[in-house]
C-alpha positions as CSV (number, residue, x, y, z in Angstrom):
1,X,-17.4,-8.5,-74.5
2,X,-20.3,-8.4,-71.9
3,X,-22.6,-6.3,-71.1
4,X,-23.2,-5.9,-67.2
5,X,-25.2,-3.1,-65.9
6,X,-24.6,-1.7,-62.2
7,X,-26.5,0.8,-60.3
8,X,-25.1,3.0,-57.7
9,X,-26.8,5.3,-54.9
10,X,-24.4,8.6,-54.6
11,X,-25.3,11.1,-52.1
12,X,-25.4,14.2,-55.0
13,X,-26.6,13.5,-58.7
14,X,-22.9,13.9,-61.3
15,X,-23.0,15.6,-64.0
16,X,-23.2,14.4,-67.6
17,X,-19.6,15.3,-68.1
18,X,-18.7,12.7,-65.3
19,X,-21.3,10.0,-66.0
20,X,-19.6,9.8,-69.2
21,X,-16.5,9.9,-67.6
22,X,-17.3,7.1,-65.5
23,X,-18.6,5.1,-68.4
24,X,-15.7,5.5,-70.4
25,X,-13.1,4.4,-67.2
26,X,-15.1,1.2,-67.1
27,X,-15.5,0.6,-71.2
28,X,-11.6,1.2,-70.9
29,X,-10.2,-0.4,-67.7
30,X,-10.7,-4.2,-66.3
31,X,-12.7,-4.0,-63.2
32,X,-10.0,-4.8,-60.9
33,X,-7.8,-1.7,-61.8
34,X,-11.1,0.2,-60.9
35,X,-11.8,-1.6,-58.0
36,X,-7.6,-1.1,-56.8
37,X,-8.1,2.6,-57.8
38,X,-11.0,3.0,-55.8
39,X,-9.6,1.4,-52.6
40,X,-6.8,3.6,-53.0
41,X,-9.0,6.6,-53.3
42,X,-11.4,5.6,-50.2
43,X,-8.0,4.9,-48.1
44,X,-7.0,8.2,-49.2
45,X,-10.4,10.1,-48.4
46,X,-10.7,8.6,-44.8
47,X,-7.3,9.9,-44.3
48,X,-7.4,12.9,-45.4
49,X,-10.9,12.8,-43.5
50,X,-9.6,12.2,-40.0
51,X,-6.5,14.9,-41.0
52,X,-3.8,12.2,-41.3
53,X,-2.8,12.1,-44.7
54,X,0.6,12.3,-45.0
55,X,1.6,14.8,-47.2
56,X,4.5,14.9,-50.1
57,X,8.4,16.4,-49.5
58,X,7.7,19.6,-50.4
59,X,5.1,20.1,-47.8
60,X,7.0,18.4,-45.0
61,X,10.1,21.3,-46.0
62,X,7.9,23.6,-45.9
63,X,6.7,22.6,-42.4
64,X,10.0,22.1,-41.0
65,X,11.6,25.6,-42.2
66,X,8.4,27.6,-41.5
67,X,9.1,30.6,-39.5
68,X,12.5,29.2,-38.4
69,X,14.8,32.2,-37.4
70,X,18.6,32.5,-38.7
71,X,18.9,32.0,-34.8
72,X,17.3,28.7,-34.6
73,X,18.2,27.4,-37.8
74,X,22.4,28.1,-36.8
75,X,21.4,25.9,-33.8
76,X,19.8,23.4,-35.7
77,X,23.3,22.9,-37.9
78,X,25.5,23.0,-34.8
79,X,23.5,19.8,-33.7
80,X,22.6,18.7,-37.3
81,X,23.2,14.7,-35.7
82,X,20.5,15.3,-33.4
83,X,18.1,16.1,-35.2
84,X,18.9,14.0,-38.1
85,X,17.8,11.5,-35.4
86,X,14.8,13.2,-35.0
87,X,13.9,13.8,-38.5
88,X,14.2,9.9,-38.5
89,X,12.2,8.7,-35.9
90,X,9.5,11.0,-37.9
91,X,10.0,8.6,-40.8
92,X,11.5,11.4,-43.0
93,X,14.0,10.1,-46.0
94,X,17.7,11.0,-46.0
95,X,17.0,13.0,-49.5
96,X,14.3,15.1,-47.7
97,X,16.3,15.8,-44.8
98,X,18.9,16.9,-47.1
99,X,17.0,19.0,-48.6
100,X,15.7,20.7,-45.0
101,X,19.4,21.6,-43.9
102,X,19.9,22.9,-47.6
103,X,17.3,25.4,-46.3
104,X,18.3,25.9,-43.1
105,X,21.9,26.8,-44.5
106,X,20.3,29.4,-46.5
107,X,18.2,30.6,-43.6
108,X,21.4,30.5,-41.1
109,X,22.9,32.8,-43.9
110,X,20.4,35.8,-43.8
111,X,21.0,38.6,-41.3
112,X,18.3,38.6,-38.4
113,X,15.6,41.5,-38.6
């Protein structure tokens, strides 16, 4: 195996714990699984960055069914085929917006305050 040295200028000096970390990723790993892994990770950064990143199923439920009243979420079933197209056009799966109108039965089911 070869031997390559490479320097790097970080904005904030890493600990020992992550130096070693680092070194052991690149004893361990070919350089273009790093490489991939880093792209993946400045991609995510930048998005997260701007406030894009899109976020996993559970979050997106949780969006859709937060403060949702028993009122709304009856209406929301009684035109479950409209929004269904909406969820859609939002790019949401068919499993997650299962998984939204499993909530918004159980919400339609609670008495209103």
């Amino acid at each position: 195996m070869e031997i390559c040295e490479i320097t790097l200028r970080i904005s904030k000096k890493p600990t020992d714990a992550q130096i070693r970390k680092i070194q052991e990723h690149f004893a361990e790993m070919p350089v273009e699984e790093i490489l991939s892994g880093l792209n993946f990770a400045k991609n995510r950064w930048a998005a997260k960055d701007a406030g894009v990143l899109k976020v996993g199923r559970k979050s997106i439920i949780n969006k859709e069914i937060h403060s949702v009243t028993s009122e709304q979420a009856q209406w929301r079933l009684k035109n479950w085929k409209m929004m269904i197209a909406n969820y859609r056009k939002l790019g949401y799966s068919y499993p997650t917006i299962s998984r939204i109108k499993k909530h918004f039965v159980e919400l339609s089911k609670k008495r209103p305050r």
